[in-house]
N, C-alpha and C positions, 0 to 999 in steps of 0.2 A: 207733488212735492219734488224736489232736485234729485232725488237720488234716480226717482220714476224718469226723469225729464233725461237726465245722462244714460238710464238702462235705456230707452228709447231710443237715444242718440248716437250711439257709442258705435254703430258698425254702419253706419248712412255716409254717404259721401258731401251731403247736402241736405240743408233744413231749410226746407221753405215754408215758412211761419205765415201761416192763413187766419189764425183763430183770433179775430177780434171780438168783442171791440180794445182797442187798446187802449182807452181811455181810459187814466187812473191804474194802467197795467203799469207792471214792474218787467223788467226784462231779463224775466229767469228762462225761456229757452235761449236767450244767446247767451248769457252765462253759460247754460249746461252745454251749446254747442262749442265752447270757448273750452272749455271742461275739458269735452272732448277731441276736440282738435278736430272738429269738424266745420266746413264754407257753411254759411246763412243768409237767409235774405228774409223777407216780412214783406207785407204790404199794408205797412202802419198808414196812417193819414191821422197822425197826431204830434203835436208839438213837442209834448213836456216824452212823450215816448220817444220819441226818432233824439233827441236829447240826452237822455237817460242811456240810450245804445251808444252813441258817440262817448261819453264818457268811459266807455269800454273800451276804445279805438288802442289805446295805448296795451291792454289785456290779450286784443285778440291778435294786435301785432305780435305781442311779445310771443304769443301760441302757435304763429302763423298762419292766422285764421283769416280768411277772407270775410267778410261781413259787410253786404247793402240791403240798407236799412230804407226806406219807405219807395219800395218799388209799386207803389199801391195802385189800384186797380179804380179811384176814386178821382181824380187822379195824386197819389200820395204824396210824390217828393215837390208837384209846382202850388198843392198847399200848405204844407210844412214852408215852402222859400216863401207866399205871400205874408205867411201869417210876420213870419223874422223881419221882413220888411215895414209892415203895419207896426211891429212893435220898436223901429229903429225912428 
């Protein structure tokens, strides 16, 4: 739950978000890192997710939050750019 996600987060300098799959995930640890005013990263390899986080971009600027989003280990961010391609 968020309140867990932000007591977790709240004294870390840095969230590096491993837990997938992200598939169908909602982006409640960069919320709660946004929360807390704490940098994030992930290693998403999914569309509709790395998506969902950009619509934050505006949130975690405003917070002063650093946040990249599919630094993935699959390889995350040059699947996310083919799939945007395939759909253009």
């Amino acid at each position: 739950d968020f309140p867990s996600l932000v007591a977790a987060i709240q004294r870390s300098d840095l969230v590096i978000h491993t837990a997938g799959p992200f598939q169908r995930a909602q982006p409640a640890v960069l919320k709660a890192a946004i929360a807390c005013g704490t940098a994030y990263m992930d290693v998403c390899d999914d569309t509709a997710y790395a998506e969902a986080c950009r619509a934050l971009a505006p949130e975690a600027a405003a917070q002063g939050v650093s946040a990249v989003t599919c630094c993935g280990i699959y390889p995350g961010l040059s699947n996310v750019m083919a799939s945007n391609l395939v759909r253009k």
